[in-house]
BAVO-120324 format. One record per residue (C-alpha): residue in three letters; chain; x, y, z. Coordinates in steps of 0.1 Angstrom, whole numbers. Layout:
REM residues N
VEXLO    aa   ch       X       Y       Z
VEXLO   ALA    A       X       Y       Z
...
This chain:
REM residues 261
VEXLO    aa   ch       X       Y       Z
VEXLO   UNK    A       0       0       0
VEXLO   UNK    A      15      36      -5
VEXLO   UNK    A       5      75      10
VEXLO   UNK    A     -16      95     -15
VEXLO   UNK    A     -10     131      -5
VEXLO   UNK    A     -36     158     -17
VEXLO   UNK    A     -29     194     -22
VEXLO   UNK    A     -57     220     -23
VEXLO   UNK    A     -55     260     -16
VEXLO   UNK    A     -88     264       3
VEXLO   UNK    A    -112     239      19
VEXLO   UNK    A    -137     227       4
VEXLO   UNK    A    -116     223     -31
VEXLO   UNK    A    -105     190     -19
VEXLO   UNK    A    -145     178     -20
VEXLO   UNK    A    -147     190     -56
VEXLO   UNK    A    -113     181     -75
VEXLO   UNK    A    -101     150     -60
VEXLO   UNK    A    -126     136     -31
VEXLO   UNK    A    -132     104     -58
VEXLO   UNK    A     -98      97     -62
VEXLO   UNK    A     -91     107     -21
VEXLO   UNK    A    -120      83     -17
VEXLO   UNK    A    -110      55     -40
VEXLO   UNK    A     -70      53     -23
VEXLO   UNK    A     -87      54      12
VEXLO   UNK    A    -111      23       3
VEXLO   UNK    A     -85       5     -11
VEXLO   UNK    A     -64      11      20
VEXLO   UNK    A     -36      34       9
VEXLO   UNK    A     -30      64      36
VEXLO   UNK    A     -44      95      27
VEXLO   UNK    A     -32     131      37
VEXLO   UNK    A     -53     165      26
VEXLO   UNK    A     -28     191      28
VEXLO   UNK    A     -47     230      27
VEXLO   UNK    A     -24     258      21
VEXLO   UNK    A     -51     286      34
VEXLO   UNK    A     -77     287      57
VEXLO   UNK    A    -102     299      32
VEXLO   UNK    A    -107     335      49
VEXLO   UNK    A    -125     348      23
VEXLO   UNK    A    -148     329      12
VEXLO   UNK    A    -187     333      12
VEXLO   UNK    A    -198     343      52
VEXLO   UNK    A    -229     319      63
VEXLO   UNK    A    -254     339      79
VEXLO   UNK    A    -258     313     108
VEXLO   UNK    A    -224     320     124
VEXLO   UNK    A    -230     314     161
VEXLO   UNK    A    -217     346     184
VEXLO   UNK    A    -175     349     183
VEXLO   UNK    A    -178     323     157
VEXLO   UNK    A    -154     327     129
VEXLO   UNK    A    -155     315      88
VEXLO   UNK    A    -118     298      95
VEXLO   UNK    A    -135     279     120
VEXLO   UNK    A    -165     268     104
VEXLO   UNK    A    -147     260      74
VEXLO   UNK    A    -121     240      91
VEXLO   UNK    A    -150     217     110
VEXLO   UNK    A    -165     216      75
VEXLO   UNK    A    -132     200      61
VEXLO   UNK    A    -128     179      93
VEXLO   UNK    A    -163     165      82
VEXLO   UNK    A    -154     164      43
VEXLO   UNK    A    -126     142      52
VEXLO   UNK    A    -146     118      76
VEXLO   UNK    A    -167     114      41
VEXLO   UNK    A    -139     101      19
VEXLO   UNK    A    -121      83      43
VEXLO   UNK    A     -89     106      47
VEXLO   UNK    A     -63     102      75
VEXLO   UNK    A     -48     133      84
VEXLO   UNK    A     -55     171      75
VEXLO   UNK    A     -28     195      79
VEXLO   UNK    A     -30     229      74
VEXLO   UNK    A      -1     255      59
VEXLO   UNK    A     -16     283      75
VEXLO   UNK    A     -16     309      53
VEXLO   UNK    A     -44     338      46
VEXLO   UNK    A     -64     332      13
VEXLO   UNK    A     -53     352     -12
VEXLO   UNK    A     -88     364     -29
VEXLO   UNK    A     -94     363     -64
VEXLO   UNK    A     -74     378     -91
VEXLO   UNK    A     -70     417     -90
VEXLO   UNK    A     -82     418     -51
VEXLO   UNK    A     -67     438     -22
VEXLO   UNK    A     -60     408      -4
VEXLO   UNK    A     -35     395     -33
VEXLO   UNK    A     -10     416     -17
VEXLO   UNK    A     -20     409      16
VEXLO   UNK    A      20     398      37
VEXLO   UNK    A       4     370      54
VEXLO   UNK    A     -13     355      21
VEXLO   UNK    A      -4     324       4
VEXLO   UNK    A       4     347     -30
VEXLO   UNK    A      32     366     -13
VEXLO   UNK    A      48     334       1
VEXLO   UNK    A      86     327      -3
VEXLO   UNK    A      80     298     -31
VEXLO   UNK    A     108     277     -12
VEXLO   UNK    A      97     283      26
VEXLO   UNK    A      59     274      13
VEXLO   UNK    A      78     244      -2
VEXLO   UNK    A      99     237      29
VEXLO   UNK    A      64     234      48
VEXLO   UNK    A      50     208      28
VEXLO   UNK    A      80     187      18
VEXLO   UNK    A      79     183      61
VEXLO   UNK    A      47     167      56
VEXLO   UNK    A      57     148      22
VEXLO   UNK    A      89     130      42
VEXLO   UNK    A      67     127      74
VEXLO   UNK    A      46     105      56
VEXLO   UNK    A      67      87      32
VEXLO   UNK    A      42     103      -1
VEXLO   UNK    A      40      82     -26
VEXLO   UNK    A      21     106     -50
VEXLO   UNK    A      11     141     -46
VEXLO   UNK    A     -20     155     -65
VEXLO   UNK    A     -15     200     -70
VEXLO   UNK    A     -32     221     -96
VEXLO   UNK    A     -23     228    -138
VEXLO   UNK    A      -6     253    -145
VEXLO   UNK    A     -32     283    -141
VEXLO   UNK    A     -51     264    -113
VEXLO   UNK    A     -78     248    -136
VEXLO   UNK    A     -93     285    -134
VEXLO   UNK    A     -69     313    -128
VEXLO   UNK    A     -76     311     -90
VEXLO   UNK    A     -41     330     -76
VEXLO   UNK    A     -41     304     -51
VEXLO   UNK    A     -44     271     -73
VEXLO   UNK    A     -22     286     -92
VEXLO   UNK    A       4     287     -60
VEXLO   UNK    A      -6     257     -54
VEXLO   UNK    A      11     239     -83
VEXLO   UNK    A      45     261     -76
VEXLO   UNK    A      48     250     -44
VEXLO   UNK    A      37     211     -49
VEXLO   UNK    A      67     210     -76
VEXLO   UNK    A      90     224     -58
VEXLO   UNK    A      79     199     -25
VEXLO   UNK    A      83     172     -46
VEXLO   UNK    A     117     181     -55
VEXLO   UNK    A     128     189     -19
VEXLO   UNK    A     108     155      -4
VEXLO   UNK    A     121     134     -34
VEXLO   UNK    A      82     126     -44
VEXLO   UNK    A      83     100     -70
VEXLO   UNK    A      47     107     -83
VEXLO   UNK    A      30     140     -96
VEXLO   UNK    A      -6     143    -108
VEXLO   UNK    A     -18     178    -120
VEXLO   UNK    A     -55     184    -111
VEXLO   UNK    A     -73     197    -139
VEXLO   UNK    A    -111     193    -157
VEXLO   UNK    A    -114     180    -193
VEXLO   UNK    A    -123     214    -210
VEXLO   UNK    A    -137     192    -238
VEXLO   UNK    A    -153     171    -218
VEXLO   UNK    A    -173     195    -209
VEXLO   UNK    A    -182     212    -239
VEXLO   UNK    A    -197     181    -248
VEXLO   UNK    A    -213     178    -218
VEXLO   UNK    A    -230     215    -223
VEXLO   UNK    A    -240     205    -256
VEXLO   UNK    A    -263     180    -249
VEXLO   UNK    A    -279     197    -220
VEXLO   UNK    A    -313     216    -232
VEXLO   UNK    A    -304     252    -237
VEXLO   UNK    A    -326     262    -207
VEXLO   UNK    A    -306     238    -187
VEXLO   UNK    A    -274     252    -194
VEXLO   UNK    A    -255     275    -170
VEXLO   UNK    A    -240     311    -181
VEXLO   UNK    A    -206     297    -186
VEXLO   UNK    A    -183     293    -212
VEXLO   UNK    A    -156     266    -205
VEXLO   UNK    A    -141     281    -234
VEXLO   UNK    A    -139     315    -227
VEXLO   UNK    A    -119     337    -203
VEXLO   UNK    A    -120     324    -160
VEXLO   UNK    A    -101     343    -137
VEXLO   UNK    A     -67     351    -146
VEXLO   UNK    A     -84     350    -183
VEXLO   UNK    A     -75     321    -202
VEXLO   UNK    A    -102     292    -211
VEXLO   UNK    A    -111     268    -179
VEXLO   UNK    A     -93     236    -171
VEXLO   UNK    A     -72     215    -202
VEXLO   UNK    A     -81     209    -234
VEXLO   UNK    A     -83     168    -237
VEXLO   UNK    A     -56     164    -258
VEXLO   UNK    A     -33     177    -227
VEXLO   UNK    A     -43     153    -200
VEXLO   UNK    A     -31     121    -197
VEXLO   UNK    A     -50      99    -172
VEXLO   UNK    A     -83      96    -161
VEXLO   UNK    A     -93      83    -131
VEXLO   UNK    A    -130      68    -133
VEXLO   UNK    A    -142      72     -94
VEXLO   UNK    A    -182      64    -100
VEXLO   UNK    A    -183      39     -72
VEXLO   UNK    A    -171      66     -48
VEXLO   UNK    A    -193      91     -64
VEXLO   UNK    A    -221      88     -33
VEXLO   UNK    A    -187     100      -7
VEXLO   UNK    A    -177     126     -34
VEXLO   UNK    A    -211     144     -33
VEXLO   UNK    A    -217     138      11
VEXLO   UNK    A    -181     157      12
VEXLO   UNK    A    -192     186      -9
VEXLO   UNK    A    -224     190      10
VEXLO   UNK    A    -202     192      41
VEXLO   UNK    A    -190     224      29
VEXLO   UNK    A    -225     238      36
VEXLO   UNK    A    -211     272      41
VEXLO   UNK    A    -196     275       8
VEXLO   UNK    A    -221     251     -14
VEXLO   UNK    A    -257     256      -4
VEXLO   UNK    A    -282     227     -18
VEXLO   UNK    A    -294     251     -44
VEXLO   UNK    A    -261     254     -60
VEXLO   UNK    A    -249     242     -93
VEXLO   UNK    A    -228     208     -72
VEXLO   UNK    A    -258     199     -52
VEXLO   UNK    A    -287     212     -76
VEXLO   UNK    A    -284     180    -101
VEXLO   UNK    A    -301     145     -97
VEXLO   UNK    A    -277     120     -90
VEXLO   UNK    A    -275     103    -130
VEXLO   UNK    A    -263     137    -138
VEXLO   UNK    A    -237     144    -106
VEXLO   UNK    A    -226     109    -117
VEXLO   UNK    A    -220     115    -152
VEXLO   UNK    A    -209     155    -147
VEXLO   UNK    A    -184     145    -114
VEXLO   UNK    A    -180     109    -118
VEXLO   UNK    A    -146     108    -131
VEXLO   UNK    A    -114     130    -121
VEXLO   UNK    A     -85     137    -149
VEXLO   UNK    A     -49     144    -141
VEXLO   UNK    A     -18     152    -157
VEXLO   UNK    A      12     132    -146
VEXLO   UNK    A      46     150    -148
VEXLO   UNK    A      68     134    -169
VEXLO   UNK    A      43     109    -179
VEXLO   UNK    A      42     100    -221
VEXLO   UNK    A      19     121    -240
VEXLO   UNK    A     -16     108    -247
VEXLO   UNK    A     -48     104    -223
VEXLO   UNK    A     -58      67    -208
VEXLO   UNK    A     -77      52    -185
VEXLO   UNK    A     -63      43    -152
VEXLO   UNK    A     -51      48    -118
VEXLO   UNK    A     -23      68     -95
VEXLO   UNK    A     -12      35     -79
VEXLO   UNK    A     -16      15    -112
């Protein structure tokens, strides 16, 4: 059995990019790590927020809860401030993940990398599947870890942008959301990879019941109503029920598989 380490720049991102996979390693008895680098500071603000309750701390129970869902051993935080979304005040912010020293943010997860003897580590694309200043950190620093921790295994986080535009084209027009896979996200280039780009994907539809309990945990953030929660489960299955990579080094082409294969 080996350790499956799982990067992610706020909580609840762990739910929605990699809680099959996370889920999948767990059930088939590997060890596996969430590693946050923020505590998600500035995210949406519940209205419910019981009297000298903060949103660090209700986010952190909700990823304590999230975890319980998919099995996960340990969740270790980095501690930084959330950055905000590209072009916000808080981008600049000393204590944020952004204006991290690349190798001390490193230095702090490669600890946790030769703690637990990782395997593989899953980080973000390049531009953080959508431009999020964060994700995009995220992959910087899980690189350079795995460089310092001697990480044999790297798998980029991404979503199949053509996937999805195939997806969206069978959907009723009235169905469809106001987004445009193919147009500018956040730090304005197209969202996620195109296909031809990825090279494994992970198919985690028996875990897809897990995937969608750890999302709801993140009640704060993801309300029933919302676009995760919203869909019946044929459709969660078919829009969430696989999770595609791309492994550094690995030979061009996209197949079928899995990390520990």
């Amino acid at each position: 059995m080996g350790t499956l380490v799982c990067f992610h720049a706020h909580p609840d991102d762990e739910a929605i990019a990699t809680g099959g996979s996370m889920a999948r390693a767990a059930a088939e008895g590997h060890r596996v790590v969430l590693v946050v680098a923020t505590n998600g500071d500035h995210g949406e603000v519940p209205d419910d927020l019981a009297p000298g309750e903060m949103l660090v701390d209700r986010r952190r129970r909700e990823t304590d809860a999230s975890a319980s869902m998919l099995g996960i051993h340990r969740v270790a935080w980095l501690d930084y401030a959330d950055s905000g979304m590209t072009g916000w005040e808080q981008n600049g912010h000393p204590a944020s993940f952004l204006q991290a020293p690349l190798d001390e943010a490193a230095e702090r997860l490669a600890e946790i990398l030769r703690e637990e003897q990782a395997d593989v580590l899953t980080v973000y694309d390049w531009h953080g599947g959508y431009g999020h200043p964060d994700h995009i950190k995220v992959h910087h620093v899980g690189h350079r870890a795995a460089e310092l921790a001697g990480t044999p295994r790297v798998f980029e986080s991404t979503m199949n942008r053509d996937a999805i535009v195939r997806m969206m084209n069978l959907m009723p027009s009235e169905q469809q959301e106001d987004f445009d896979p193919e147009g500018p996200s956040d730090d304005g280039n197209p969202f996620g990879t195109p296909e031809a780009e990825l090279t494994l994907e992970v198919d985690v539809r028996p875990w897809i019941a897990a995937k969608r309990a750890s999302i709801a945990c993140h009640a704060s953030q993801v309300s029933d109503s919302s676009f995760f929660l919203a869909m019946d489960d044929e459709a969660f299955a078919i829009a969430f029920g696989t999770e595609w990579y791309i492994e550094k080094g690995a030979p061009a082409g996209l197949r079928p598989g899995w990390m520990f294969g």
